[in-house]
C-alpha positions as CSV (number, residue, x, y, z in Angstrom):
1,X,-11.2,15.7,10.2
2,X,-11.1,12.2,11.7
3,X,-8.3,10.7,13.5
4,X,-6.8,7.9,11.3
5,X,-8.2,4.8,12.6
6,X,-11.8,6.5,11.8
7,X,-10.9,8.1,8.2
8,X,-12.3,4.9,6.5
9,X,-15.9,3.1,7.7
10,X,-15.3,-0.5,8.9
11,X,-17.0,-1.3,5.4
12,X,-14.5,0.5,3.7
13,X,-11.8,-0.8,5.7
14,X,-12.7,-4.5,4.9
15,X,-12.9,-3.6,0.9
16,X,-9.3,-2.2,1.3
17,X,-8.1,-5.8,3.7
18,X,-9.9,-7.7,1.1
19,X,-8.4,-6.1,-2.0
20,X,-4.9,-6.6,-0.2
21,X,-6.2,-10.6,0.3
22,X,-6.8,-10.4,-3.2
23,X,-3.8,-9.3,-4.5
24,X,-1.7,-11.4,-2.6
25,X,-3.5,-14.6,-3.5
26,X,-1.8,-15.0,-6.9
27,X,2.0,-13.3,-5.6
28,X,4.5,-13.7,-2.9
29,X,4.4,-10.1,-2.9
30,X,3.2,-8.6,0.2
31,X,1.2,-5.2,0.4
32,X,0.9,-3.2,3.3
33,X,-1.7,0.1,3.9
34,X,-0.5,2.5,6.3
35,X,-2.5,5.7,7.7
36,X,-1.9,8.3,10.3
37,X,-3.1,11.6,10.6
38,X,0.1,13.9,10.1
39,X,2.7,13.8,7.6
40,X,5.9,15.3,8.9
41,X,8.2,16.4,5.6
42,X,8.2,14.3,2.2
43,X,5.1,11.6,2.3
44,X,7.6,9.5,0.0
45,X,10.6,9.3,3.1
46,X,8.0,8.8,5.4
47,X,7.1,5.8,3.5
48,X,10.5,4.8,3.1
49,X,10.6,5.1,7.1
50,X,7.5,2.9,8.1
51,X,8.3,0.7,5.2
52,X,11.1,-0.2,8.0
53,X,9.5,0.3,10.8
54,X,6.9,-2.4,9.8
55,X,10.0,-4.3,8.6
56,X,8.7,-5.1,5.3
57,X,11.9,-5.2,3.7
58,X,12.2,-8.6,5.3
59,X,10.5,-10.6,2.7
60,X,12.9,-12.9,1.3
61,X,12.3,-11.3,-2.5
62,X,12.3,-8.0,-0.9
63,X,9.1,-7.0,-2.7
64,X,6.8,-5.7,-0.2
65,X,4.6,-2.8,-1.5
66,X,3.2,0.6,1.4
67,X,0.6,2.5,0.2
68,X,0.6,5.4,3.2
69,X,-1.9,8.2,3.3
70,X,-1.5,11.0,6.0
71,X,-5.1,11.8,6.7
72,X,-5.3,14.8,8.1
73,X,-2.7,16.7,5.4
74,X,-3.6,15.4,2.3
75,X,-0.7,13.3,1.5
76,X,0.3,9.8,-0.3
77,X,2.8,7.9,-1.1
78,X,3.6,4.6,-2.9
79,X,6.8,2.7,-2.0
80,X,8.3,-0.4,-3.5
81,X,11.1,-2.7,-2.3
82,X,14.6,-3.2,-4.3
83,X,12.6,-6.3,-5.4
84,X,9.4,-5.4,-7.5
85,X,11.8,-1.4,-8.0
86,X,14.0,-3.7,-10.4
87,X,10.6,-5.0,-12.2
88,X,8.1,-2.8,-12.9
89,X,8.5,-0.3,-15.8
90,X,9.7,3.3,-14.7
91,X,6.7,5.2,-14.8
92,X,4.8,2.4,-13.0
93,X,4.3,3.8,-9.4
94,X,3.3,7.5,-10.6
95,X,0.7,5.9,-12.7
96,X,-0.7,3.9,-9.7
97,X,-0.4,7.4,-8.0
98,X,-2.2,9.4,-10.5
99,X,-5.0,7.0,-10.5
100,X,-5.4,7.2,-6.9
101,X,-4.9,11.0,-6.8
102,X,-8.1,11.1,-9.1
103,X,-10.3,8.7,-6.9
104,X,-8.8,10.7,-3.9
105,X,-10.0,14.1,-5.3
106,X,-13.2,13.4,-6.0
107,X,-13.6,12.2,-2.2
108,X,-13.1,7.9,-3.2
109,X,-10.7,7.3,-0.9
110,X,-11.3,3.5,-0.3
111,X,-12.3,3.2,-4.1
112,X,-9.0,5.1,-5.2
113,X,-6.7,2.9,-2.3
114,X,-8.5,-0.6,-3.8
115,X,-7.6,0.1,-7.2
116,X,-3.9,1.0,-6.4
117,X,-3.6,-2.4,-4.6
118,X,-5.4,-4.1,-7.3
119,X,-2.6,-2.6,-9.9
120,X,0.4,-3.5,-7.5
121,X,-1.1,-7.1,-7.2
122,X,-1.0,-7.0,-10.5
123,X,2.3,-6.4,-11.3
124,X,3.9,-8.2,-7.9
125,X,1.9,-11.4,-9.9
126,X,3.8,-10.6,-13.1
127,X,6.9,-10.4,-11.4
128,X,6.5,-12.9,-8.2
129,X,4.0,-15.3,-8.8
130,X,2.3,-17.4,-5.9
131,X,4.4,-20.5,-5.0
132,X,2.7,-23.5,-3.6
133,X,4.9,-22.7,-0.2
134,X,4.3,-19.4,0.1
135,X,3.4,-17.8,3.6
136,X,1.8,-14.3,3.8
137,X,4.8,-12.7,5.9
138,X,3.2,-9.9,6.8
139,X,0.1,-8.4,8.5
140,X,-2.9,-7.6,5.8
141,X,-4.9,-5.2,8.2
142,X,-4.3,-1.8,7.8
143,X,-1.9,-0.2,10.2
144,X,-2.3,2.7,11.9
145,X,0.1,5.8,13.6
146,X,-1.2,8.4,15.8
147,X,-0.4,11.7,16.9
């Protein structure tokens, strides 16, 4: 199995920067994509756990998004500040997941990643649309951890 920095071609890993440019051109939402190889108990708390480590919880709407995939295991998770939590309907982030999941069995992993950005984007635009002032606060290349 790759190492995480290697899981996803450079092509790949510019159609995953570029959907997060995307996204964020038309929200003050940010998006972040985390991978590393192992996922050490729940993939959702170790989201939670990045999600401050990367200190994304320091957007002044608090509604950055992670999308973090632990290569080597298998696992995902989606996690959403207070911020866009409030918004989006209930069942909003396990739909984004299921979509994934299906892209992700069938071996799509940049394809399945893309359109799970593409859908957060979508609702962070619904909920926090672009304003003239906005800054991107945070990094849009994807981050890496490994063992």
């Amino acid at each position: 199995m790759p190492k995480a920095k290697d899981f996803f071609t450079a092509a790949e890993s510019e159609q995953i920067v570029q959907a997060i440019r995307d996204a964020e051109k038309s929200t003050s939402g940010e998006i972040r994509v985390h991978l590393e190889e192992h996922c050490k108990g729940e993939p959702l708390n170790r989201a939670t756990e990045l999600f401050a480590k990367l200190k994304m919880q320091a957007t002044a709407q608090r509604n950055g998004v992670i999308f973090y995939l632990a290569v080597e295991d298998k696992k995902f998770a989606i996690y959403g500040d207070k911020g866009i939590n409030e918004k989006v309907p209930a069942d909003f982030w396990q739909q984004t997941r299921d979509l994934m999941q299906g892209h992700f069995k069938a071996g799509r992993f940049a394809q399945g990643l893309s359109e799970g950005i593409v859908l957060a984007g979508i609702q962070l635009k619904a909920y926090f649309p672009y304003q003239k002032d906005d800054v991107n606060e945070l990094d849009d290349e994807i981050s890496y951890h490994n063992d």
